[in-house]
mmCIF file of the N, C-alpha and C atoms, coordinates in Angstrom:
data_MODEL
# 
_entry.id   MODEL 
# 
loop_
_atom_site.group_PDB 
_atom_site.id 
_atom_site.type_symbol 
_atom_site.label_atom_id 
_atom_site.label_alt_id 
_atom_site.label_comp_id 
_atom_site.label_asym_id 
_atom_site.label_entity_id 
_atom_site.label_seq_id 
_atom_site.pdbx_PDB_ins_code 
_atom_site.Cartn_x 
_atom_site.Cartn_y 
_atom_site.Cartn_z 
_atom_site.occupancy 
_atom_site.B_iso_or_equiv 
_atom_site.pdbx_formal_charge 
_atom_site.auth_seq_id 
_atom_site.auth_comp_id 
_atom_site.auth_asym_id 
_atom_site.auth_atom_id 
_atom_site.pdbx_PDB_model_num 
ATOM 1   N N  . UNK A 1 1  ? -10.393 -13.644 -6.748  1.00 0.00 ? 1  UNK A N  1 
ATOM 2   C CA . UNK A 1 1  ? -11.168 -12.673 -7.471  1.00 0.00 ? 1  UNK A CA 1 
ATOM 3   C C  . UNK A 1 1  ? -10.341 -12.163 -8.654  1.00 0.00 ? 1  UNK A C  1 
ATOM 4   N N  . UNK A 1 2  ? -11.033 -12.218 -9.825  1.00 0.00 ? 2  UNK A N  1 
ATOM 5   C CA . UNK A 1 2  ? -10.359 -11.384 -11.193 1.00 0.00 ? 2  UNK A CA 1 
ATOM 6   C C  . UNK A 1 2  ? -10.400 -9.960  -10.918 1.00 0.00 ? 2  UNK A C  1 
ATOM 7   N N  . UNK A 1 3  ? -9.021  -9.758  -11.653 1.00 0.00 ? 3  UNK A N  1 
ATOM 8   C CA . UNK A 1 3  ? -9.062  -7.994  -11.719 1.00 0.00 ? 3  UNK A CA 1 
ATOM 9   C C  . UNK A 1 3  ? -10.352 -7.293  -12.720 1.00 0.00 ? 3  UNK A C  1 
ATOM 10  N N  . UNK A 1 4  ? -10.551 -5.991  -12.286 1.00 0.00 ? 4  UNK A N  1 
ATOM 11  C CA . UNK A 1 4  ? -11.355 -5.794  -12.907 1.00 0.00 ? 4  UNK A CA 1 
ATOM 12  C C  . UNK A 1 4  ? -11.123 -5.373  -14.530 1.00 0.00 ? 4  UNK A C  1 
ATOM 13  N N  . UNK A 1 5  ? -11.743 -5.162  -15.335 1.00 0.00 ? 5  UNK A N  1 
ATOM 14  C CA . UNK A 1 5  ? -11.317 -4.656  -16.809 1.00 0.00 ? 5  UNK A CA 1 
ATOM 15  C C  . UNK A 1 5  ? -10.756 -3.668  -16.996 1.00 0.00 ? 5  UNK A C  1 
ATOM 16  N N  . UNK A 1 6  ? -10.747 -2.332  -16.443 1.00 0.00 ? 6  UNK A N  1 
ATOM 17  C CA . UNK A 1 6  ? -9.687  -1.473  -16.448 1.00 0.00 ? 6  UNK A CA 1 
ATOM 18  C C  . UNK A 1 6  ? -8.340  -1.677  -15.565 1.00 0.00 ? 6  UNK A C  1 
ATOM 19  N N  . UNK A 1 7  ? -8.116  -2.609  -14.896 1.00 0.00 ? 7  UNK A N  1 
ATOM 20  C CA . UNK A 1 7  ? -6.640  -2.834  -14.523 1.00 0.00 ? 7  UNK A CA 1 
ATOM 21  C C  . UNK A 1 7  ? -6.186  -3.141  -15.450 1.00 0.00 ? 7  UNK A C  1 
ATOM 22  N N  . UNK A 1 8  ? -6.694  -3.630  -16.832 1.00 0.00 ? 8  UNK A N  1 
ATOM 23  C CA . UNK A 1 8  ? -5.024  -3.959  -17.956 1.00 0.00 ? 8  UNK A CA 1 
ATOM 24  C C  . UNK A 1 8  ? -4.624  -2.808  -18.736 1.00 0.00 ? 8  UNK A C  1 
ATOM 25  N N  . UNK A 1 9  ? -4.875  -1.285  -18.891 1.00 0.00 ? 9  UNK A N  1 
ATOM 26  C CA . UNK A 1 9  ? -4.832  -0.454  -19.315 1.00 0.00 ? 9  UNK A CA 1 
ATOM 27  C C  . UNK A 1 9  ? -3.517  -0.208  -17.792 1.00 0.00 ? 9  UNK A C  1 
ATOM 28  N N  . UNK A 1 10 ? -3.728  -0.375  -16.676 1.00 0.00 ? 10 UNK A N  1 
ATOM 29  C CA . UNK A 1 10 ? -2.475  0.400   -16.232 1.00 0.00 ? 10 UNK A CA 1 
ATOM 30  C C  . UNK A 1 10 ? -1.394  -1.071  -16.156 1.00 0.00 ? 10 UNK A C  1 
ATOM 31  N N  . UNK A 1 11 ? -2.408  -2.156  -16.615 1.00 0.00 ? 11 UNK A N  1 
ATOM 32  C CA . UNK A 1 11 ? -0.978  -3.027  -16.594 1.00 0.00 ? 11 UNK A CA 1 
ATOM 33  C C  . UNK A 1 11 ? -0.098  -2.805  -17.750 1.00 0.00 ? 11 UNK A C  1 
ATOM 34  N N  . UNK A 1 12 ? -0.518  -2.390  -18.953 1.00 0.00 ? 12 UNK A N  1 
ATOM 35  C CA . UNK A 1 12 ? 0.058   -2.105  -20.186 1.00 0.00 ? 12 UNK A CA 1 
ATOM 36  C C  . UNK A 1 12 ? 0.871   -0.934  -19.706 1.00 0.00 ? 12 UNK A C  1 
ATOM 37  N N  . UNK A 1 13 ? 0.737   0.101   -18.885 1.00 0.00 ? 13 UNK A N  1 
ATOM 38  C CA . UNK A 1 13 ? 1.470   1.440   -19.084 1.00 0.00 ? 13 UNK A CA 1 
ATOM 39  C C  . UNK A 1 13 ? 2.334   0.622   -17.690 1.00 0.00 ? 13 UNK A C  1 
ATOM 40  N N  . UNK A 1 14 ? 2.616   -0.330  -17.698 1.00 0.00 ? 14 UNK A N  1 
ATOM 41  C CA . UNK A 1 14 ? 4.017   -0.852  -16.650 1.00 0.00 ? 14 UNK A CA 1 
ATOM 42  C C  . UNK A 1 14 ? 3.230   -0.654  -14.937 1.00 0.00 ? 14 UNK A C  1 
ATOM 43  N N  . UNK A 1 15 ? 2.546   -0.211  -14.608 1.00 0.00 ? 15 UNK A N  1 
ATOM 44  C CA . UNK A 1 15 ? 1.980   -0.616  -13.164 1.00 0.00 ? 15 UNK A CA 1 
ATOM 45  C C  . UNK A 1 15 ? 1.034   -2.350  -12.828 1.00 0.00 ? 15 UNK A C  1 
ATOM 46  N N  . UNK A 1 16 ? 0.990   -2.258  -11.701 1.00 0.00 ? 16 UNK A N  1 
ATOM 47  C CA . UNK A 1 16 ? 0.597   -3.360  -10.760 1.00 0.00 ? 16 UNK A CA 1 
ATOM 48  C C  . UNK A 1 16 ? -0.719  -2.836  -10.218 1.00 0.00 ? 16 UNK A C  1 
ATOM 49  N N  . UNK A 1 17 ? -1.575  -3.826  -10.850 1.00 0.00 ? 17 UNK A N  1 
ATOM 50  C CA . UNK A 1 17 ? -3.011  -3.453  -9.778  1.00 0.00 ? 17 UNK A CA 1 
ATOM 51  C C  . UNK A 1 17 ? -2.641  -4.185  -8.564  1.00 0.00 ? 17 UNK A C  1 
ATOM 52  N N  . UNK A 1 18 ? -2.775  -3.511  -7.498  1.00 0.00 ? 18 UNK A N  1 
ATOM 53  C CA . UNK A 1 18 ? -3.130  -4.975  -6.109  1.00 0.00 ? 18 UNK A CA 1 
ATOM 54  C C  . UNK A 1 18 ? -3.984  -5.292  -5.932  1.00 0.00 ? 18 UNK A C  1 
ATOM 55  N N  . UNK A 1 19 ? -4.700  -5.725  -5.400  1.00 0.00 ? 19 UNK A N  1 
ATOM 56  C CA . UNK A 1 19 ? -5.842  -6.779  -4.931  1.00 0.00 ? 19 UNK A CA 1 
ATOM 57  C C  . UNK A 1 19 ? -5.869  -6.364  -3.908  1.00 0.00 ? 19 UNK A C  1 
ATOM 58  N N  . UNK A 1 20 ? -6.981  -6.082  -2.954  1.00 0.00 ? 20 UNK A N  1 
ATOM 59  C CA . UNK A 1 20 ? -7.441  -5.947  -1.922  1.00 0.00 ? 20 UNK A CA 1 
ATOM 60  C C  . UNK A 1 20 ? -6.860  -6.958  -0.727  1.00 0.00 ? 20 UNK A C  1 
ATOM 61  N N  . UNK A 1 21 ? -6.428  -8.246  -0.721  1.00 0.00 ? 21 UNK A N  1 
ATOM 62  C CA . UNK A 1 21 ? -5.806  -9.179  -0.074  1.00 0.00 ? 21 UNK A CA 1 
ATOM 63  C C  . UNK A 1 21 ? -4.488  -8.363  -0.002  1.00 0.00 ? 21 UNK A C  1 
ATOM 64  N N  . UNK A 1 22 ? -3.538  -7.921  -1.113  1.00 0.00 ? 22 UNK A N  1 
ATOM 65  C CA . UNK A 1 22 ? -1.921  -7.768  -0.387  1.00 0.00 ? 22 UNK A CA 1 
ATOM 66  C C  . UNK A 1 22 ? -2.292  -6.202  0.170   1.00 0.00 ? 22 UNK A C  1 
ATOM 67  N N  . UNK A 1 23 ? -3.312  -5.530  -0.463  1.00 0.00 ? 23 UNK A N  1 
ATOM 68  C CA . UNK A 1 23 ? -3.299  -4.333  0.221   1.00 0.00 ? 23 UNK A CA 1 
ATOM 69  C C  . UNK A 1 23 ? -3.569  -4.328  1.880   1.00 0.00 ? 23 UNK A C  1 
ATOM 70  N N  . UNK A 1 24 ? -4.183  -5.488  2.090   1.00 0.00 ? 24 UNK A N  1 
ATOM 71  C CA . UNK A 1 24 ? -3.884  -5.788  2.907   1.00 0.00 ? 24 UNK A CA 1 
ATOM 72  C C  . UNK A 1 24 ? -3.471  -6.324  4.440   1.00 0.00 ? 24 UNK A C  1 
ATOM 73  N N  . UNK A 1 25 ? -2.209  -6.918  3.573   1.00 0.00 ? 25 UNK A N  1 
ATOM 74  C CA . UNK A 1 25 ? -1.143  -7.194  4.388   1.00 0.00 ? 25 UNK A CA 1 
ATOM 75  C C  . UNK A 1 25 ? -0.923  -6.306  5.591   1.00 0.00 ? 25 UNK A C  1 
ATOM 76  N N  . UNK A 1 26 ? -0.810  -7.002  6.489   1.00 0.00 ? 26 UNK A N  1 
ATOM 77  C CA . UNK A 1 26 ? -0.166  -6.279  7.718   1.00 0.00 ? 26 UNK A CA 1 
ATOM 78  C C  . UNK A 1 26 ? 1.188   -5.704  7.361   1.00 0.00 ? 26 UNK A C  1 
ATOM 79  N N  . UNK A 1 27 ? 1.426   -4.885  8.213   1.00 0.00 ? 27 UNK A N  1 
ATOM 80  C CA . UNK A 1 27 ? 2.891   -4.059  7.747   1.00 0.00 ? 27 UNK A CA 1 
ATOM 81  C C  . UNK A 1 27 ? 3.873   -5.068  9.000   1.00 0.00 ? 27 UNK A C  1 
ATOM 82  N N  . UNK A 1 28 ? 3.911   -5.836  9.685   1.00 0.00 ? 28 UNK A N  1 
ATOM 83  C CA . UNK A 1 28 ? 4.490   -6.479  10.430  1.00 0.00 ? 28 UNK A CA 1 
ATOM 84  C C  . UNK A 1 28 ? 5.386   -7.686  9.665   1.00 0.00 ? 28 UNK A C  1 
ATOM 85  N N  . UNK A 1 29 ? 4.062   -8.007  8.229   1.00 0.00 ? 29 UNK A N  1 
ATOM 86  C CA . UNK A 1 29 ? 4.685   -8.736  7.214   1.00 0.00 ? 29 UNK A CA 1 
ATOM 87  C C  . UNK A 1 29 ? 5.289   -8.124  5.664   1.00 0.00 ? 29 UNK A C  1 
ATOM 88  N N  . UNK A 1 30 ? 5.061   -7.029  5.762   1.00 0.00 ? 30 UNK A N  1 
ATOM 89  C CA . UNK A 1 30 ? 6.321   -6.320  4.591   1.00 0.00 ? 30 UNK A CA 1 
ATOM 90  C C  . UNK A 1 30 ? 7.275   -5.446  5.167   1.00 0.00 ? 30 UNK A C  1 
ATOM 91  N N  . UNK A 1 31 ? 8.279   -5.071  4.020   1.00 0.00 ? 31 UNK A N  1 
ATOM 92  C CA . UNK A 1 31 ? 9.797   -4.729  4.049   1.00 0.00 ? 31 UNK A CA 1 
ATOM 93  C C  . UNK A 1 31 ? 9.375   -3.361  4.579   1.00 0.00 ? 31 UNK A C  1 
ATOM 94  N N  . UNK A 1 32 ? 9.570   -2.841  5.514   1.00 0.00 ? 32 UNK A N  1 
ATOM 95  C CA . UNK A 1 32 ? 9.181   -1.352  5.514   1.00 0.00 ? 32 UNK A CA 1 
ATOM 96  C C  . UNK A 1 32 ? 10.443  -0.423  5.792   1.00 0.00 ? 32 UNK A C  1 
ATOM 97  N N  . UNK A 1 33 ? 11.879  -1.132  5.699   1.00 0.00 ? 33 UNK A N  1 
ATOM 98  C CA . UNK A 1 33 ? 13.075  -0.560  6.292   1.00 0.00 ? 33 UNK A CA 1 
ATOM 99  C C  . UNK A 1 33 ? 13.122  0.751   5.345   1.00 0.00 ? 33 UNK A C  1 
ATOM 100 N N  . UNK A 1 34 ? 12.594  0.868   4.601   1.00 0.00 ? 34 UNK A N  1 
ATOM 101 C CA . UNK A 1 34 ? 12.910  2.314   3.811   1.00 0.00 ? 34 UNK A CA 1 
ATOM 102 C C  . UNK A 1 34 ? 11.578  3.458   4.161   1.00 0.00 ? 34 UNK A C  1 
ATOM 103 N N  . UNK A 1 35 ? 11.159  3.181   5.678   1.00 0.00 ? 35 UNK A N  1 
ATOM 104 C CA . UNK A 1 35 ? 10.209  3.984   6.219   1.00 0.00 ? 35 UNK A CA 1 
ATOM 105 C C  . UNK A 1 35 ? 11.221  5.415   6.679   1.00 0.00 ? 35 UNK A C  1 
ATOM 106 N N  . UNK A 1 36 ? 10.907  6.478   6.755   1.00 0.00 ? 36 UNK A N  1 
ATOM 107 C CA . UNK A 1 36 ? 12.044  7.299   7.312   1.00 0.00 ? 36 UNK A CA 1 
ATOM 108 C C  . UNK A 1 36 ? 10.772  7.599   9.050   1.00 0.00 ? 36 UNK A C  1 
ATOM 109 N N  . UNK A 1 37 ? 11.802  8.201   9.786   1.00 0.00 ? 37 UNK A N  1 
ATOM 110 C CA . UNK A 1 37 ? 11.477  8.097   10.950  1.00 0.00 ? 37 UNK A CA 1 
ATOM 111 C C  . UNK A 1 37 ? 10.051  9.053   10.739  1.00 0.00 ? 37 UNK A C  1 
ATOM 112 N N  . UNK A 1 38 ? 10.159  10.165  10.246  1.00 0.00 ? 38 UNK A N  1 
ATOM 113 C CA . UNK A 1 38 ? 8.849   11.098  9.946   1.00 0.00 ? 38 UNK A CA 1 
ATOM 114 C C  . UNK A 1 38 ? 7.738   9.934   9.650   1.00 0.00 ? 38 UNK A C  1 
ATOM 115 N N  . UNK A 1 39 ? 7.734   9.156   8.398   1.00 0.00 ? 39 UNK A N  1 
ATOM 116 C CA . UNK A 1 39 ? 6.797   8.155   8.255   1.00 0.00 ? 39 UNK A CA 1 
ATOM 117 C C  . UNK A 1 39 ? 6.620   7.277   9.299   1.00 0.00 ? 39 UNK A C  1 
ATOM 118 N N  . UNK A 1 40 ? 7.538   6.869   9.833   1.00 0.00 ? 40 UNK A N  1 
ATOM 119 C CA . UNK A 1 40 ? 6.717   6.015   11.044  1.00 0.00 ? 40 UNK A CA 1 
ATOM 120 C C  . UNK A 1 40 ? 6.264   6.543   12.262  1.00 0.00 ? 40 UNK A C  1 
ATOM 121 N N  . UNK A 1 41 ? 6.164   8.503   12.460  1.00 0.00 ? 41 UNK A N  1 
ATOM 122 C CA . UNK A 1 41 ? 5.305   8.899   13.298  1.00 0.00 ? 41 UNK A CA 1 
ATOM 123 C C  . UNK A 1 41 ? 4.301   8.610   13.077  1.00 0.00 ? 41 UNK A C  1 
ATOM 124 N N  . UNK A 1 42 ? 4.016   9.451   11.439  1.00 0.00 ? 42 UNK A N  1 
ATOM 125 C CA . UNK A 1 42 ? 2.778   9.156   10.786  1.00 0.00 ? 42 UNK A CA 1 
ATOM 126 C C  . UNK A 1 42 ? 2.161   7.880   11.021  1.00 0.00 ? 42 UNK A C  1 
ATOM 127 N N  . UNK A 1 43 ? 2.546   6.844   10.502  1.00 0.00 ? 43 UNK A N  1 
ATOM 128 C CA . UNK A 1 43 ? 2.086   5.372   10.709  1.00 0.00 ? 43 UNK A CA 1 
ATOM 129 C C  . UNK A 1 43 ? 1.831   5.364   11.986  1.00 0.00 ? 43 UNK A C  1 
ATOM 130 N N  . UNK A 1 44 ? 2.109   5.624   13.447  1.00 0.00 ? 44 UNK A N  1 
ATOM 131 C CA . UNK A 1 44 ? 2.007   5.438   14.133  1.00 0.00 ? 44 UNK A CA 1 
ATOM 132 C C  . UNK A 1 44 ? 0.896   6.434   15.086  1.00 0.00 ? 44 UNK A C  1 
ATOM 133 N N  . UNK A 1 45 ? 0.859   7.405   14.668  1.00 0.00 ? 45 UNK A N  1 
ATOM 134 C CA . UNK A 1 45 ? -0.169  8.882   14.703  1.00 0.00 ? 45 UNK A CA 1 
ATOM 135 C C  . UNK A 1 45 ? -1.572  8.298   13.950  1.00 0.00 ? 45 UNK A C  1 
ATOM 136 N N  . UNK A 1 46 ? -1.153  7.979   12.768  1.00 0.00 ? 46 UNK A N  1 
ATOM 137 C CA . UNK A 1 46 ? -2.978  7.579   12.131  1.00 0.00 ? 46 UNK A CA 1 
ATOM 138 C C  . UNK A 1 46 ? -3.303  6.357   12.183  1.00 0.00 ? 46 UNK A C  1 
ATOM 139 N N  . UNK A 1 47 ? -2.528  5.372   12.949  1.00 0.00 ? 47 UNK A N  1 
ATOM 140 C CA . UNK A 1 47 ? -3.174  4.119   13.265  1.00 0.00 ? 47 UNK A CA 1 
ATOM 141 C C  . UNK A 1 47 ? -2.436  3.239   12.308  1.00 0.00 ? 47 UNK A C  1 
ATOM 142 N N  . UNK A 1 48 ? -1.921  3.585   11.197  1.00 0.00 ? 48 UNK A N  1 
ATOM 143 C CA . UNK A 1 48 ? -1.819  2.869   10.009  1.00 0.00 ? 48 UNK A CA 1 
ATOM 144 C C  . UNK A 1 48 ? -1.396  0.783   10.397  1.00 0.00 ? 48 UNK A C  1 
ATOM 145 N N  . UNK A 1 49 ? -1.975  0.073   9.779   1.00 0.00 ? 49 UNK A N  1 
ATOM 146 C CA . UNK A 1 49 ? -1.469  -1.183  10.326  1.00 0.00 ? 49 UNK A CA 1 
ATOM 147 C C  . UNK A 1 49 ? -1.177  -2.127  8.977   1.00 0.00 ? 49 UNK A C  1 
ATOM 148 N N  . UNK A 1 50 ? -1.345  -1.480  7.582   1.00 0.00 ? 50 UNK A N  1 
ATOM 149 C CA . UNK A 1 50 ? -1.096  -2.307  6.704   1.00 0.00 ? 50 UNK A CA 1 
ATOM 150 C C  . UNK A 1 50 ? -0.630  -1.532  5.146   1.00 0.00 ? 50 UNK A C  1 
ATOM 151 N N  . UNK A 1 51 ? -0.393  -2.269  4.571   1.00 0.00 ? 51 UNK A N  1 
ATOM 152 C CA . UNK A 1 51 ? 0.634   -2.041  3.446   1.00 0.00 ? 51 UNK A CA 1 
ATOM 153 C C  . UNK A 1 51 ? -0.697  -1.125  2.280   1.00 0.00 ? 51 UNK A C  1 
ATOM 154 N N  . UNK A 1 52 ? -2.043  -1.337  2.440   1.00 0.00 ? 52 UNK A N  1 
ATOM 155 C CA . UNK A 1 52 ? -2.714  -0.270  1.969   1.00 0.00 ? 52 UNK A CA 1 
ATOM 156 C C  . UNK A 1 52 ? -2.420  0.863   2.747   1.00 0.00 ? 52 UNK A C  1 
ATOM 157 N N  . UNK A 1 53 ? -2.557  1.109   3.772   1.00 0.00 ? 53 UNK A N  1 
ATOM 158 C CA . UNK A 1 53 ? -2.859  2.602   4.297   1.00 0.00 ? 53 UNK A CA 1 
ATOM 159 C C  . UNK A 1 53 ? -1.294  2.840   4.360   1.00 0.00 ? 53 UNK A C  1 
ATOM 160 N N  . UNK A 1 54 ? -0.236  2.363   3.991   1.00 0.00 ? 54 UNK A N  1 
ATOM 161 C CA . UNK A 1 54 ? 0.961   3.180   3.751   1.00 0.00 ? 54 UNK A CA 1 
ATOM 162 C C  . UNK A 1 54 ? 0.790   3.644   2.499   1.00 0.00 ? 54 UNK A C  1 
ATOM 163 N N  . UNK A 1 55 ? 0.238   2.752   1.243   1.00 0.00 ? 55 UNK A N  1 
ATOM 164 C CA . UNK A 1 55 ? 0.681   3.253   0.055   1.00 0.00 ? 55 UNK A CA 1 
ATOM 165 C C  . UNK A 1 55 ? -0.355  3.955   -0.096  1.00 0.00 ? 55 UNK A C  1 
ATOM 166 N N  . UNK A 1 56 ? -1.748  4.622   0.512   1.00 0.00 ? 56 UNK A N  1 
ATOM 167 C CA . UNK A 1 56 ? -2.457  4.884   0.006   1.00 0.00 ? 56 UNK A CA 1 
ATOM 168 C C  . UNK A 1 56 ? -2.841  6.441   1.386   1.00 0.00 ? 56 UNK A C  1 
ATOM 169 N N  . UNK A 1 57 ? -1.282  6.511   2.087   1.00 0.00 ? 57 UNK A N  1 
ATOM 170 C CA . UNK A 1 57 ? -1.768  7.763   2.883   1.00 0.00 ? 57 UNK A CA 1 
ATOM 171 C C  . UNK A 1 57 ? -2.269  9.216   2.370   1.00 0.00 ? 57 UNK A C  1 
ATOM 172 N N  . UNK A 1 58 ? -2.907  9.672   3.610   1.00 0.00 ? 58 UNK A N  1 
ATOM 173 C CA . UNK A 1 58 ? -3.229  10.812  3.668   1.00 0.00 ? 58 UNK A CA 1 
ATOM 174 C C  . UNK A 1 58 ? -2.779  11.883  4.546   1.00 0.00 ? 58 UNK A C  1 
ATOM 175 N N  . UNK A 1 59 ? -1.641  11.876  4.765   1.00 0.00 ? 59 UNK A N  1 
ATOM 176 C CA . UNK A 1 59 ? -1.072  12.631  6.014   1.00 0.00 ? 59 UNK A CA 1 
ATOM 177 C C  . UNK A 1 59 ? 0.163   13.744  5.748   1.00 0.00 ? 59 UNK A C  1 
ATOM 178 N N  . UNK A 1 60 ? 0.156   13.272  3.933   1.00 0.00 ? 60 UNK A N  1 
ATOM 179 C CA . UNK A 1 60 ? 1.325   14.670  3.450   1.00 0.00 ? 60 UNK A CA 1 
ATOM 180 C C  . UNK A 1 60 ? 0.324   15.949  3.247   1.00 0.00 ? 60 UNK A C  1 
# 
């Protein structure tokens, strides 16, 4: 799937659209060693199971 037309406005200001596919990713398959223990209650309290619902929490 193509990004949509406003993702090149934040690709120009230096961000990364993701795609719905790496968002996701299971967190079993990304780097998560820079989770601090508080975050992986959280993750573990709201179910969280993938690399969207880390980058995209709601629990601060």
């Amino acid at each position: 799937m193509a990004a949509p037309l406003w993702a090149q406005a934040f690709a120009d200001a230096g961000f990364t659209v993701m795609g719905g596919e790496l968002l996701a990713t299971p967190l079993a398959e990304t780097d998560t060693s820079t989770l601090t223990r508080a975050e992986w209650r959280n993750v573990r309290s709201y179910g969280v199971t993938t690399l969207g619902g880390i980058l995209f929490n709601a629990w601060d």
